[in-house]
PDB file as gemmi writes it, atoms N, CA and C in Angstrom:
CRYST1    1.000    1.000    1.000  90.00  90.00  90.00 P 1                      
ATOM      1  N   UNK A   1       0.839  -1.185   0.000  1.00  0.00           N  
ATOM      2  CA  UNK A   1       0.000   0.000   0.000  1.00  0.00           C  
ATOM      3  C   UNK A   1       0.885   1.250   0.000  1.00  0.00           C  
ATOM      4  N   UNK A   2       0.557   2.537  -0.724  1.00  0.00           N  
ATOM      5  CA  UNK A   2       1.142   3.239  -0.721  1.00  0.00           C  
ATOM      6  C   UNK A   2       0.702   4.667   0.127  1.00  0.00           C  
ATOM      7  N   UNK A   3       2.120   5.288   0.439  1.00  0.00           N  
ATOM      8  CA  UNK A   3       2.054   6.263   1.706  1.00  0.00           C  
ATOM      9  C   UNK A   3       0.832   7.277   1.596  1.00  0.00           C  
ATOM     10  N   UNK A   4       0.518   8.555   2.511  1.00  0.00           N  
ATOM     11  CA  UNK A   4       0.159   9.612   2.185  1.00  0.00           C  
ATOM     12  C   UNK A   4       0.607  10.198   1.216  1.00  0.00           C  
ATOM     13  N   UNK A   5       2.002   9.916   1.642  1.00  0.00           N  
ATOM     14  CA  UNK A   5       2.593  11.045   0.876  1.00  0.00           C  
ATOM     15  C   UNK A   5       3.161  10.989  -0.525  1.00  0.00           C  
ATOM     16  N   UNK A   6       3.677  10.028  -1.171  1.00  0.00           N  
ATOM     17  CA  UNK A   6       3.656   9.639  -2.169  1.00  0.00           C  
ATOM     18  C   UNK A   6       2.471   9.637  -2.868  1.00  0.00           C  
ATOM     19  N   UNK A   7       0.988   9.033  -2.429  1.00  0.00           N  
ATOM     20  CA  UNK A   7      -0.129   9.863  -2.897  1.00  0.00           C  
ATOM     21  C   UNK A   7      -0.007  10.793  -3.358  1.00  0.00           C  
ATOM     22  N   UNK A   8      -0.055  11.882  -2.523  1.00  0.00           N  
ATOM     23  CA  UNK A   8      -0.063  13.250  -2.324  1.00  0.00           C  
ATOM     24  C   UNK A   8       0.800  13.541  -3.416  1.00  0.00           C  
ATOM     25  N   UNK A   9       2.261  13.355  -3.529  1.00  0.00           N  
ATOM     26  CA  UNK A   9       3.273  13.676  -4.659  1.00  0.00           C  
ATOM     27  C   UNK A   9       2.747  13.380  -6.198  1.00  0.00           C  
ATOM     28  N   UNK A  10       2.247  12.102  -6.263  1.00  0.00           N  
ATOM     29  CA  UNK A  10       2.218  11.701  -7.548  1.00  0.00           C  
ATOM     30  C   UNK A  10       1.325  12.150  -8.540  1.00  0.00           C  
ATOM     31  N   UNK A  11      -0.102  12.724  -6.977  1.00  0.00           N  
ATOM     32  CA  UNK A  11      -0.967  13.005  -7.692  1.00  0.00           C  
ATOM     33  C   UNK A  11      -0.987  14.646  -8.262  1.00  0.00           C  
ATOM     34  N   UNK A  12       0.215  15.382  -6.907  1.00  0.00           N  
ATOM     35  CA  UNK A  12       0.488  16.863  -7.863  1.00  0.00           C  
ATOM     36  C   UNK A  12       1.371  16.715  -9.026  1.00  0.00           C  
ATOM     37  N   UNK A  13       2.356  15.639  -9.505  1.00  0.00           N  
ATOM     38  CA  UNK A  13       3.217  15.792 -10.244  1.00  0.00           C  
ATOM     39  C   UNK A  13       1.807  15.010 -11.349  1.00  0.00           C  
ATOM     40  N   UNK A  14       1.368  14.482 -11.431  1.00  0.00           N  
ATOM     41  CA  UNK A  14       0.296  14.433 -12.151  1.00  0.00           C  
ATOM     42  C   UNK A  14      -0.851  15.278 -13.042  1.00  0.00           C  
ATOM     43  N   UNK A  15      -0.923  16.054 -12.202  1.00  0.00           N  
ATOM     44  CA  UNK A  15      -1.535  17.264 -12.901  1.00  0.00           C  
ATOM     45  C   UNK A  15      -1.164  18.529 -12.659  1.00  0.00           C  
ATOM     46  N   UNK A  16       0.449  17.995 -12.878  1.00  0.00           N  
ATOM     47  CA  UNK A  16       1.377  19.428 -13.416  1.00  0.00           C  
ATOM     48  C   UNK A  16       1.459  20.838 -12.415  1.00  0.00           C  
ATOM     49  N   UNK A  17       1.278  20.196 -11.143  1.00  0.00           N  
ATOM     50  CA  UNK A  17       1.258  21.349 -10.100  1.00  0.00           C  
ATOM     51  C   UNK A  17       2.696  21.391  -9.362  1.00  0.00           C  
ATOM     52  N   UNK A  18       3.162  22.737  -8.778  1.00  0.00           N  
ATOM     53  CA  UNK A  18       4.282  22.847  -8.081  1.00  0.00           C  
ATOM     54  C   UNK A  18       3.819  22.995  -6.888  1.00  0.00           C  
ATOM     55  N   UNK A  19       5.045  22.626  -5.501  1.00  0.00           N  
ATOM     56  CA  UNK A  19       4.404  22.698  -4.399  1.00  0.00           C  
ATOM     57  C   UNK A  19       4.036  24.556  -3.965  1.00  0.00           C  
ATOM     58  N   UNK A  20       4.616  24.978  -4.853  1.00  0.00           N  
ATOM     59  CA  UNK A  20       4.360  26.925  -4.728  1.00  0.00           C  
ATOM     60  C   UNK A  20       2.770  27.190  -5.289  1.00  0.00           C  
ATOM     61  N   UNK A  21       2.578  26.095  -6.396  1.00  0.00           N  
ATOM     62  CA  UNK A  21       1.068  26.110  -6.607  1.00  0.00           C  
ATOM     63  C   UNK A  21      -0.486  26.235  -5.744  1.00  0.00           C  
ATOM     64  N   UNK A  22       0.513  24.830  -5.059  1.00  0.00           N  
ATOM     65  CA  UNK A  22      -0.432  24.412  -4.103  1.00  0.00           C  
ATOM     66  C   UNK A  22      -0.432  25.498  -2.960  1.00  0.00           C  
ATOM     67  N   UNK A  23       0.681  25.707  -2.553  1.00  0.00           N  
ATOM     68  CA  UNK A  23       0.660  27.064  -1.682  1.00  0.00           C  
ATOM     69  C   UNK A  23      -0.529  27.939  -2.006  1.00  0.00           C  
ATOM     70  N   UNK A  24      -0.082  28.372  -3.188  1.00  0.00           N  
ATOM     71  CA  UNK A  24      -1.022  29.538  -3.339  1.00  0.00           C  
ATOM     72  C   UNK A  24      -2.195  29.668  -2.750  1.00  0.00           C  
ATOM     73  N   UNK A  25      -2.850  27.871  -3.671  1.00  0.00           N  
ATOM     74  CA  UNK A  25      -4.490  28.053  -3.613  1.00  0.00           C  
ATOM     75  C   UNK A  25      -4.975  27.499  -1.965  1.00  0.00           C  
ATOM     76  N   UNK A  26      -4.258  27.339  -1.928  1.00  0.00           N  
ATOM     77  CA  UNK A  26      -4.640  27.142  -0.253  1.00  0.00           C  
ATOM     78  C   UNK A  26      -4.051  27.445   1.055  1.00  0.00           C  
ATOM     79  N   UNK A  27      -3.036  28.121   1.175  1.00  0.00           N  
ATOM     80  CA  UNK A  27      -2.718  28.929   1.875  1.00  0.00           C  
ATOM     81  C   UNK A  27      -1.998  28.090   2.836  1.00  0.00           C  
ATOM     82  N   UNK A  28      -1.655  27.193   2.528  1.00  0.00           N  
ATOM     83  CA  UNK A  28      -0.555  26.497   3.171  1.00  0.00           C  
ATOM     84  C   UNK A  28       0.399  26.214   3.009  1.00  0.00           C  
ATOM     85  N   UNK A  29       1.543  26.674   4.235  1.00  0.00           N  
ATOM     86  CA  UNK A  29       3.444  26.723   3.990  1.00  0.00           C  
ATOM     87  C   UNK A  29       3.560  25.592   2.965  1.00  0.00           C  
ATOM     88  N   UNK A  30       3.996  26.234   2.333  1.00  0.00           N  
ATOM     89  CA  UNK A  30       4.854  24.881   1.649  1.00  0.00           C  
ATOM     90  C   UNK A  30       5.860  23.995   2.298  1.00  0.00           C  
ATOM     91  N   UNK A  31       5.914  24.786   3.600  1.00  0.00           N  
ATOM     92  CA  UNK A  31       7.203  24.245   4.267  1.00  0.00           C  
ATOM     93  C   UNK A  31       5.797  22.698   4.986  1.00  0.00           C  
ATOM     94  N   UNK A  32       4.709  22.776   5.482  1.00  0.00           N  
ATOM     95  CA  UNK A  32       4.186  21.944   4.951  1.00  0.00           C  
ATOM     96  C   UNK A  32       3.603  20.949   4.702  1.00  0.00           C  
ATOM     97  N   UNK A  33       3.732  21.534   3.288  1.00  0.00           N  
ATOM     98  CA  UNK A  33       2.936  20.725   2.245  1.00  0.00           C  
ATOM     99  C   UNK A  33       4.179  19.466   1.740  1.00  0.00           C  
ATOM    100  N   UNK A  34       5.293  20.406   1.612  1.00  0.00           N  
ATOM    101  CA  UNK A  34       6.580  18.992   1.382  1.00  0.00           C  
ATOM    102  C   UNK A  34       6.775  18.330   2.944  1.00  0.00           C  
ATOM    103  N   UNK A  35       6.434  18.458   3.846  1.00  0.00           N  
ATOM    104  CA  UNK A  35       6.261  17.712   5.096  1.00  0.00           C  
ATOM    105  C   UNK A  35       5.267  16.546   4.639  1.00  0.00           C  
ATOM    106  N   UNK A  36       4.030  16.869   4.657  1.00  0.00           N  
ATOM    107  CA  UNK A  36       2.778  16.011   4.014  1.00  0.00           C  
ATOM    108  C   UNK A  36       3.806  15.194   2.917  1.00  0.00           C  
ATOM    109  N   UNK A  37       4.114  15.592   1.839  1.00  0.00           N  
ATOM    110  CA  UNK A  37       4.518  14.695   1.381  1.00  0.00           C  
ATOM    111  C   UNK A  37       5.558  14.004   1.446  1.00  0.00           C  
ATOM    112  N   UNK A  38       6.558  13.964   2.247  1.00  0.00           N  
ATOM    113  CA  UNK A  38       7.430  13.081   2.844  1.00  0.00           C  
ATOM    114  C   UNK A  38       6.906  12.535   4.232  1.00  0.00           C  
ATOM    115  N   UNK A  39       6.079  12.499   4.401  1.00  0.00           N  
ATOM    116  CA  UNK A  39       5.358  12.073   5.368  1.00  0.00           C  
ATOM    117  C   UNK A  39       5.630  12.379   6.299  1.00  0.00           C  
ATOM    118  N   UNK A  40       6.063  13.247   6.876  1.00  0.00           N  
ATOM    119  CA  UNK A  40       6.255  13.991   8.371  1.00  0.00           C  
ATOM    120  C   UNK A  40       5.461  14.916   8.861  1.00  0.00           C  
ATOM    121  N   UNK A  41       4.237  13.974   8.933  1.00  0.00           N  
ATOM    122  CA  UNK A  41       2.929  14.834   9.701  1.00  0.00           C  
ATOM    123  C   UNK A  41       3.453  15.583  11.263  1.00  0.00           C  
ATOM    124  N   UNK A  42       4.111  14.622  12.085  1.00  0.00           N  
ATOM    125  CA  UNK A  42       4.846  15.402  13.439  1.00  0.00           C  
ATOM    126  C   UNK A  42       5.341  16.729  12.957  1.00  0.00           C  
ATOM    127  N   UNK A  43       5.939  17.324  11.821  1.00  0.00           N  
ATOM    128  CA  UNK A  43       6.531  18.818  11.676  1.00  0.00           C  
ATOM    129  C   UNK A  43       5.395  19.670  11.085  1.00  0.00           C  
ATOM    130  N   UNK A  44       4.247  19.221  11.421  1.00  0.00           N  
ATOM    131  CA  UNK A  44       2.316  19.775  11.410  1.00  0.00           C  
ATOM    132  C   UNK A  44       2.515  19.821  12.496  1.00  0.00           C  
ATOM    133  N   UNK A  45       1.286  21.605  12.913  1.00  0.00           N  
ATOM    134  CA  UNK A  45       1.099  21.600  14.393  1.00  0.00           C  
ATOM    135  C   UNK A  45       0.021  20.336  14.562  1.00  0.00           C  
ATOM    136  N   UNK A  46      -0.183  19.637  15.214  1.00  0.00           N  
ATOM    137  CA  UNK A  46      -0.760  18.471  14.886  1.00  0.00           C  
ATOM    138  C   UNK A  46      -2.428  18.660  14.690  1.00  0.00           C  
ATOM    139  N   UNK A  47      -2.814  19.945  15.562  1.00  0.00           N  
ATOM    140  CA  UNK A  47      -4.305  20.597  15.683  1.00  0.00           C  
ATOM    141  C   UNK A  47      -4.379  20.520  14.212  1.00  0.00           C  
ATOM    142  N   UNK A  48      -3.451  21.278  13.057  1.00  0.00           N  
ATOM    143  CA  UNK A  48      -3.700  20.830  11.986  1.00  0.00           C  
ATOM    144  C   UNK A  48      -3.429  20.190  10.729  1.00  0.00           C  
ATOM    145  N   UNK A  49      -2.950  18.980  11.340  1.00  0.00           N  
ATOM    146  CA  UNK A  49      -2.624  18.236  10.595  1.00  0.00           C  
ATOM    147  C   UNK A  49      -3.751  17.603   9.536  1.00  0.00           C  
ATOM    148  N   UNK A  50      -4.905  16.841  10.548  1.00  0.00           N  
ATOM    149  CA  UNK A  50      -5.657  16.397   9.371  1.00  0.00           C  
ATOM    150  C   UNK A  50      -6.610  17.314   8.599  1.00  0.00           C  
ATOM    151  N   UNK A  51      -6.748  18.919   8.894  1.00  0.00           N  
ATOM    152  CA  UNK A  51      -7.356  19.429   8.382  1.00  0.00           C  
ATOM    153  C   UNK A  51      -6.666  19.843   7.181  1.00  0.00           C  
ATOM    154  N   UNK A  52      -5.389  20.198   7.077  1.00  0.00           N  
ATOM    155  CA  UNK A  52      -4.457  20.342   6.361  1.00  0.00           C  
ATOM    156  C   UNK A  52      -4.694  19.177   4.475  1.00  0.00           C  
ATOM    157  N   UNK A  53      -4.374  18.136   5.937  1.00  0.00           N  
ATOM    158  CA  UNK A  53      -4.504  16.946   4.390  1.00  0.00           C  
ATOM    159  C   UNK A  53      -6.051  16.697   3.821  1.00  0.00           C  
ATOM    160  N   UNK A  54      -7.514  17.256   4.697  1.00  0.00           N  
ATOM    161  CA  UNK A  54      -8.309  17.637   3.526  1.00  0.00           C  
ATOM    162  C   UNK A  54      -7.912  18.480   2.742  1.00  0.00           C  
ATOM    163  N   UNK A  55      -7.750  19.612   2.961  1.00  0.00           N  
ATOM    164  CA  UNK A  55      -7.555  20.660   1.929  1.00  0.00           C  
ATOM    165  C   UNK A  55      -6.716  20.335   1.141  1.00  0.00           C  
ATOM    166  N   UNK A  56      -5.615  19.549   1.087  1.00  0.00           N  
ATOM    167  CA  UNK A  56      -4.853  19.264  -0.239  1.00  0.00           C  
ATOM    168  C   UNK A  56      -5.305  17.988  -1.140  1.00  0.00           C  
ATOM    169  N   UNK A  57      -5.792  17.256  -0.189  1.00  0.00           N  
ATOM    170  CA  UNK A  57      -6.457  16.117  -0.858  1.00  0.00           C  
ATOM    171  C   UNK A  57      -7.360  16.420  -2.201  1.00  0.00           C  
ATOM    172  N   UNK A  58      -8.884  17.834  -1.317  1.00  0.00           N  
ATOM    173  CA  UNK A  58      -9.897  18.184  -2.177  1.00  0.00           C  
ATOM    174  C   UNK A  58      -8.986  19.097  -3.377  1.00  0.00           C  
ATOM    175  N   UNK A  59      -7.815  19.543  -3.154  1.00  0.00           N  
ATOM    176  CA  UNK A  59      -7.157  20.017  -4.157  1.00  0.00           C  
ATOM    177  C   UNK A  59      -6.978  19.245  -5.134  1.00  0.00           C  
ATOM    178  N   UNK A  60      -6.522  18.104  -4.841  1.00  0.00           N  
ATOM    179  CA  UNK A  60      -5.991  17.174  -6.006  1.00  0.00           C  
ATOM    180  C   UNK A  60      -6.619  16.304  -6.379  1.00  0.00           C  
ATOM    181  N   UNK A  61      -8.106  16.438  -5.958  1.00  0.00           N  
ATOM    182  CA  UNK A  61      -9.337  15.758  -6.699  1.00  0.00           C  
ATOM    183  C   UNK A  61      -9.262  13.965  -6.503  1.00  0.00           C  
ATOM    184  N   UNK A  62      -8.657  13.651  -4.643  1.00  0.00           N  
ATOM    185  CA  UNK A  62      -8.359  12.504  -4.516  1.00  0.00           C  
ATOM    186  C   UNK A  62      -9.276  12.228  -3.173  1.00  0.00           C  
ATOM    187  N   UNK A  63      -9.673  10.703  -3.267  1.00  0.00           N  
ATOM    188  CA  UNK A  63     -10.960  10.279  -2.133  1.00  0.00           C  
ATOM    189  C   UNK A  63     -10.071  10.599  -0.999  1.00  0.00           C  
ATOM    190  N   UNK A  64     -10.731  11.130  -0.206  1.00  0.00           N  
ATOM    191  CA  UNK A  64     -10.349  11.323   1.196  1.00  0.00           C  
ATOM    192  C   UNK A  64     -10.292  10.475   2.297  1.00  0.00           C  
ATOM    193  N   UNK A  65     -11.257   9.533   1.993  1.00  0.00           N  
ATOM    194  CA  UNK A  65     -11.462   8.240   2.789  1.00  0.00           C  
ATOM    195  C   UNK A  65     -10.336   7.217   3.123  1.00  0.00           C  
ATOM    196  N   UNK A  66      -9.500   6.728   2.100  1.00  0.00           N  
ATOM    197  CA  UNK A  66      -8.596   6.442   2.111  1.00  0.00           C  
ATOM    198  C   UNK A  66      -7.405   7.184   2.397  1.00  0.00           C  
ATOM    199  N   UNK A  67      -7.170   8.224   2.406  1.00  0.00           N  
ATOM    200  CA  UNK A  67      -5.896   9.034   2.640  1.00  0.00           C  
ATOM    201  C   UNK A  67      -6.330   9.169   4.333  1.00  0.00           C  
ATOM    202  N   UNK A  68      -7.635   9.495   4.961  1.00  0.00           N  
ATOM    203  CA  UNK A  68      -7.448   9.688   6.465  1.00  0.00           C  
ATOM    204  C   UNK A  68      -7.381   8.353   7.111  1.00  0.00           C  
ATOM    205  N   UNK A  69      -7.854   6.898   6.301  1.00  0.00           N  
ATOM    206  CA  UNK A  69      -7.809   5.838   6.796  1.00  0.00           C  
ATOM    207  C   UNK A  69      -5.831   5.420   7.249  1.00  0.00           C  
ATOM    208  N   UNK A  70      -5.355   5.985   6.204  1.00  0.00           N  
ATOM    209  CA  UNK A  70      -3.693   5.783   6.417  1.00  0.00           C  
ATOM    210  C   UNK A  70      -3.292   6.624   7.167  1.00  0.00           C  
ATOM    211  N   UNK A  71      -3.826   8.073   7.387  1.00  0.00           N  
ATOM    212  CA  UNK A  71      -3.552   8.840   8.550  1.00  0.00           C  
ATOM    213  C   UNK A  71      -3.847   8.325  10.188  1.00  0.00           C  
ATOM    214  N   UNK A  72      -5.172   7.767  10.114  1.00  0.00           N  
ATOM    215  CA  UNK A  72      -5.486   7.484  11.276  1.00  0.00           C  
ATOM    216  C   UNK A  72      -4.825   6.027  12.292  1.00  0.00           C  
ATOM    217  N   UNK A  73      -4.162   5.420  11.007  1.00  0.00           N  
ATOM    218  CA  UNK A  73      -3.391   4.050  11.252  1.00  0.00           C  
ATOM    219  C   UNK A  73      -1.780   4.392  11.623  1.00  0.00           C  
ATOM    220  N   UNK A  74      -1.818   5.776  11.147  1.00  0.00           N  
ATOM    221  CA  UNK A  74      -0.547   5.949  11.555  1.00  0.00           C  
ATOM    222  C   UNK A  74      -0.125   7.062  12.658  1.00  0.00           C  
ATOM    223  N   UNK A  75      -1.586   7.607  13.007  1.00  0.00           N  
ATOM    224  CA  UNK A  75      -1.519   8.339  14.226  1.00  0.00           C  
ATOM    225  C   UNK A  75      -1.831   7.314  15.451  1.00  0.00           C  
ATOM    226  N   UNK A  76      -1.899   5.950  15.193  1.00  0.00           N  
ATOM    227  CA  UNK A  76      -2.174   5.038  16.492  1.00  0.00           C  
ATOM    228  C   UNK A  76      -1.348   4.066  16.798  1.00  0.00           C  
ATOM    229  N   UNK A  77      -0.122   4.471  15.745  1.00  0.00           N  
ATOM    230  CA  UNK A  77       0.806   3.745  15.666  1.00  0.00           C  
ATOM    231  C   UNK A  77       1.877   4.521  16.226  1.00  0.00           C  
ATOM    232  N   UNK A  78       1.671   6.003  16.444  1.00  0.00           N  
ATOM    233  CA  UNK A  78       2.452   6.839  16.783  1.00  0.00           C  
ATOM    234  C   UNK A  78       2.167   6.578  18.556  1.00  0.00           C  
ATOM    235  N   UNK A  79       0.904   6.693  18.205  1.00  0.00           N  
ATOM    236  CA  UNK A  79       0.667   6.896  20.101  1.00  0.00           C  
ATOM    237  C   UNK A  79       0.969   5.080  20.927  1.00  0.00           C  
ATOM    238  N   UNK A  80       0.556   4.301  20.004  1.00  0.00           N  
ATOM    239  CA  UNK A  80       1.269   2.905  20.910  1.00  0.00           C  
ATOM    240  C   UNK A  80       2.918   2.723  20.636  1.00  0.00           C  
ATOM    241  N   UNK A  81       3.385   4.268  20.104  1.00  0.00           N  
ATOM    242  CA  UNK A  81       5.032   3.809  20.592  1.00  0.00           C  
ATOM    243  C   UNK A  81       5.738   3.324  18.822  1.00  0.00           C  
ATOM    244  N   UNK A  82       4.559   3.127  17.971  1.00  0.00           N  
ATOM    245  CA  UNK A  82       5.323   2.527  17.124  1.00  0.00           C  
ATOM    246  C   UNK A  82       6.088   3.174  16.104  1.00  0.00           C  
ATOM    247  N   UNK A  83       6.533   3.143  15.051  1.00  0.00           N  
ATOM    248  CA  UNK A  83       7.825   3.832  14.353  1.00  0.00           C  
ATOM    249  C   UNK A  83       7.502   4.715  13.648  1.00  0.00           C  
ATOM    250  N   UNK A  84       5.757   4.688  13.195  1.00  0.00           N  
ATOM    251  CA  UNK A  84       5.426   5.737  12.161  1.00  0.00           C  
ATOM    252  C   UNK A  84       5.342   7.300  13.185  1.00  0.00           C  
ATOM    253  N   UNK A  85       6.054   8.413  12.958  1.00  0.00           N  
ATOM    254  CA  UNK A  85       5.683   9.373  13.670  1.00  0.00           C  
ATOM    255  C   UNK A  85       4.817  10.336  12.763  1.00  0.00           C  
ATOM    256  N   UNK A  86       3.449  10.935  13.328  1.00  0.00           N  
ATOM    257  CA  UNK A  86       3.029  11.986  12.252  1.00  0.00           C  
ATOM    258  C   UNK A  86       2.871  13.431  13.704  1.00  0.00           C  
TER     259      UNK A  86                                                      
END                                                                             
């Protein structure tokens, strides 16, 4: 299965967007948005982390369901100690 964030990457390099793009239209650091996509949700204030990854998600015209299902597996993996940190 593949990451958030690689999601997230493939589907802006997909339809030809830069991460300064994405900035723009939504008003989020790019500093980030390349976090999100290397998967380092922990360098998100975490309050908004998953609100964050709607808004880029509905940007890139990708189901959300699945992208918070891998978020939420890896925020419980964070809190029982395990290796994924977001």
């Amino acid at each position: 299965m593949k990451d958030i964030g690689r999601i997230l990457r493939e589907q802006r390099v997909a339809i030809g967007l830069e991460i300064g793009d994405i900035a723009k239209k939504t008003c989020i650091s790019s500093r980030y948005l390349c976090a999100m996509e290397e998967g380092r949700f922990q360098n998100i204030p975490r309050v908004y982390g998953k609100g964050y990854l709607k808004i880029y998600a509905d940007l890139l015209h990708l189901d959300l369901k699945p992208l918070l299902a891998l978020y939420e597996q890896d925020r419980q993996g964070l809190t029982a100690g395990g290796p994924h940190a977001l």
